[in-house]
N, C-alpha and C positions, 0 to 999 in steps of 0.2 A: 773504556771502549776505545778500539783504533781507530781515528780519522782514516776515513780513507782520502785520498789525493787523486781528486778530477783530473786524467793524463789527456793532454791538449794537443792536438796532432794536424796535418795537412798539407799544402804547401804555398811554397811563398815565390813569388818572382825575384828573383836575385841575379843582378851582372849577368842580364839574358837569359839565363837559365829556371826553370820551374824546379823549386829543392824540398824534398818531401822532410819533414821532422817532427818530430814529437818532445814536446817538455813532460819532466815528470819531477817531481817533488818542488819543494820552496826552499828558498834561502838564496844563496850569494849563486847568481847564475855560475855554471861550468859547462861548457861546449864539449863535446867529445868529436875529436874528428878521426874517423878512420883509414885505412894505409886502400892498397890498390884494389880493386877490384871486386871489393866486399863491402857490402851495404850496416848501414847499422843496427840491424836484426843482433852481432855478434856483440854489440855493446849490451843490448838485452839479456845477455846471459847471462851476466856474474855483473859488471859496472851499475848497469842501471838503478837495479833492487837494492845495491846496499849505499851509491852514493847520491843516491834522489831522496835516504833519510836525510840527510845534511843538508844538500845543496838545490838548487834547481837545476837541474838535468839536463842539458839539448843537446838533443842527438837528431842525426843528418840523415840523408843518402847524399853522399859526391853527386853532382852531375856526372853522368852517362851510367849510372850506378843504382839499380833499385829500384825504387819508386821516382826516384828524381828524371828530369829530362837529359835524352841525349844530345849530347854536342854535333854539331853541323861541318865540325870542321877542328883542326889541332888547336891548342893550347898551353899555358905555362902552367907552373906551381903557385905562379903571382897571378894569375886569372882565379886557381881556385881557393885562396884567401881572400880576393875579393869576392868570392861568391859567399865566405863568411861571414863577413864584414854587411854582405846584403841583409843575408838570413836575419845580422842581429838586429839590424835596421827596422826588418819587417815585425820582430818579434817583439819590440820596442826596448831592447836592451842594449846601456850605452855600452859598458861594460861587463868584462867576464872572464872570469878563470879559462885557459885554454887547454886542453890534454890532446896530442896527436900520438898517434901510432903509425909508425913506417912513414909510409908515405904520409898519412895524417900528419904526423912530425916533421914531419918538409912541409906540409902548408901552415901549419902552426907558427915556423920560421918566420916564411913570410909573410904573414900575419903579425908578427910580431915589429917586424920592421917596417911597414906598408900601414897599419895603424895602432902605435904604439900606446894612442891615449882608449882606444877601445879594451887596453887587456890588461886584466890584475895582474895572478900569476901564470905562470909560463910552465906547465909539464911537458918532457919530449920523451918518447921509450920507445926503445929499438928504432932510431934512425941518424942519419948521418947528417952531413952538412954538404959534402961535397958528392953524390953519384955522380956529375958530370966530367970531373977529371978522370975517372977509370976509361981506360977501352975497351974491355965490356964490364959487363955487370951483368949478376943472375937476370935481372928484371928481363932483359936480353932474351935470355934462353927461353924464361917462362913466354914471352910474346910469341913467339917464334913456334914453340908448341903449342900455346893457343889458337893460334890461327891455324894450324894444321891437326889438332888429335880431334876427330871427331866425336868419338867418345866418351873424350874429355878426362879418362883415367889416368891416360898417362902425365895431362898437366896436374889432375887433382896428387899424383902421386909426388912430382917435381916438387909443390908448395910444398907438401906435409913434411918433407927431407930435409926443407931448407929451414921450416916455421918451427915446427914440432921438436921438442925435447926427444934424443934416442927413448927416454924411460918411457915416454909418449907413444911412440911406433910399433914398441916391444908391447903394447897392450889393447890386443887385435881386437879384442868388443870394441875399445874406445875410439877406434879408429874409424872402424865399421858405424858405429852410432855418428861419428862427428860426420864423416860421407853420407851420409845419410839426411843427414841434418841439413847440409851446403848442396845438395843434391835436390831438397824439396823447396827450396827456393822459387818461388813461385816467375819472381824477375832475375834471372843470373843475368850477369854482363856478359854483351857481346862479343866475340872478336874483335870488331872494329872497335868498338869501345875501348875493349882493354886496351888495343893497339894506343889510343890516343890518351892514355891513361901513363904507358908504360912510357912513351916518346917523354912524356913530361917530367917524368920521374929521372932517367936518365940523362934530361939535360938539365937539371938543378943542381945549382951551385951557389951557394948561400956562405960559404966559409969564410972567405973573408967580408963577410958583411953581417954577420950573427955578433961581430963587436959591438955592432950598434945596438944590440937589445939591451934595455933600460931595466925591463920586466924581472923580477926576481924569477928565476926559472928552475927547475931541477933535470935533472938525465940522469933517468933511469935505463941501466940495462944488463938482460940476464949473463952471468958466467957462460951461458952455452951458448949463447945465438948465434946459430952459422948466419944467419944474413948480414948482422951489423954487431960484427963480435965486439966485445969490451972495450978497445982501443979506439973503437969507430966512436965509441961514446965518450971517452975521455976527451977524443979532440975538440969534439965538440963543445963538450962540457971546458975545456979549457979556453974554449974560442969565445964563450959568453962570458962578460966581466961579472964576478959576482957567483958563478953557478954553482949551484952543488952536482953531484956526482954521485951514484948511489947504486952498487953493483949488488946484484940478486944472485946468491949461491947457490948450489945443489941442485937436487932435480927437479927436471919441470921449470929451470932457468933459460927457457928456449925465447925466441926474438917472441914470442906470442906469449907472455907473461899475464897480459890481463886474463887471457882463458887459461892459461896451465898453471898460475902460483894467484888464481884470482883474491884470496884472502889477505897475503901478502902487499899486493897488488896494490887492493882497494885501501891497506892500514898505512902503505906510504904516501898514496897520493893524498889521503884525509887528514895525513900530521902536518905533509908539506903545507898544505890549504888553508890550514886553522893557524901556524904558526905566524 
């Protein structure tokens, strides 16, 4: 007979902000944090089910994001590590595996250096160290149409170009279904949200300071990812003492690996974990 696993959900006051999450499975906590503008509904989809057998599970909504509360006013990448650092406070965990995505990845960072004795190991996939040095950067673009396409197609189309594997786009049900999916989102982020989402993203700059992580860490990232192509991960990866490196070939190697190579995905981040 399968135990089932009681999934414990709500929210917690954290560094000001009200942050919605759900635990799901036992064993060695692992946080999941997610990149701009998307709530953790997306970790629901392929992460959850297969690493809540192993681990205990938590997952978020960012502030201004989801279920969680909106921000009143700008902030850092080091505001929303601290808002991690809350959540685990309130969930009574000292410690914990960390996994970021994109942006998730940039607060994972500073999470990483801001409370080094709260975090075992350290996963980063698809994201960089440094947006702040570029003079621009996509996150740019995408703001910029978000506050202006009311229809919201032409930004949902901007992400899918930059996220999405070509193999991905050339496969018109799966597109239509994932639109569909991100479309019935009961809470999407606002424009102003995204706006103070995006400002943060683009002034993070962690690169020379990701030395300081102590954390055994890994960087992951796909062969294809137009956002933060291979190199953007190697720096990174070179910039943490210690890090391994771990490139995703072929197709469906887009910056969105946990949903386009989720099997893959889930067998690295589970060997890293255990090892």
């Amino acid at each position: 007979m399968i135990k089932e696993i009681e999934v414990k959900s709500g929210t917690i006051e954290s560094n000001g902000q009200q942050l919605y999450y759900e635990v799901h499975g036992e064993g060695a906590p692992l946080v999941l944090i997610m990149g701009i503008g998307y709530d953790a509904t997306l970790w629901g989809l392929q992460q959850v089910p297969e690493l809540s057998k192993k681990f205990k599970v938590v997952v978020f909504d960012n502030r201004d994001v989801g279920r969680s509360s909106r921000a009143t006013g700008p902030y850092t990448i080091a505001d929303m590590a601290d808002d991690v650092a809350g959540l685990m406070d309130g969930l009574q965990i000292k410690r914990a595996h960390v996994l970021g995505l994109s942006m998730g990845g940039m607060i994972a960072q500073e999470f990483a250096l801001r409370h080094p004795d709260r975090l075992d190991k350290l996963i980063l996939t698809g994201t960089g160290a440094a947006a702040g040095r570029a003079k621009f950067d996509p996150i740019t673009i995408w703001n910029f149409v978000k506050q202006h396409d009311t229809e919201g197609l032409t930004f949902a189309a901007q992400q899918f170009v930059w996220l999405f594997s070509t193999d991905f786009l050339r496969n018109h049900q799966a597109v239509d279904q994932t639109l569909a999916m991100l479309g019935s989102n009961p809470n999407p982020v606002s424009p102003e949200a995204y706006s103070r989402q995006a400002s943060a993203y683009v002034q993070h700059d962690a690169l020379d300071r990701v030395g300081n992580i102590k954390a055994a860490t890994l960087v992951i990232t796909g062969e294809r990812d137009r956002l933060t192509p291979p190199w953007i991960g190697r720096e990174l990866a070179d910039a943490i003492p210690g890090a391994k490196f771990r490139l995703v070939e072929g197709p469906g190697s887009s910056h969105v690996l946990p949903l386009e190579r989720p099997e893959d995905f889930n067998k690295i981040v589970s060997s890293f974990l255990k090892t």
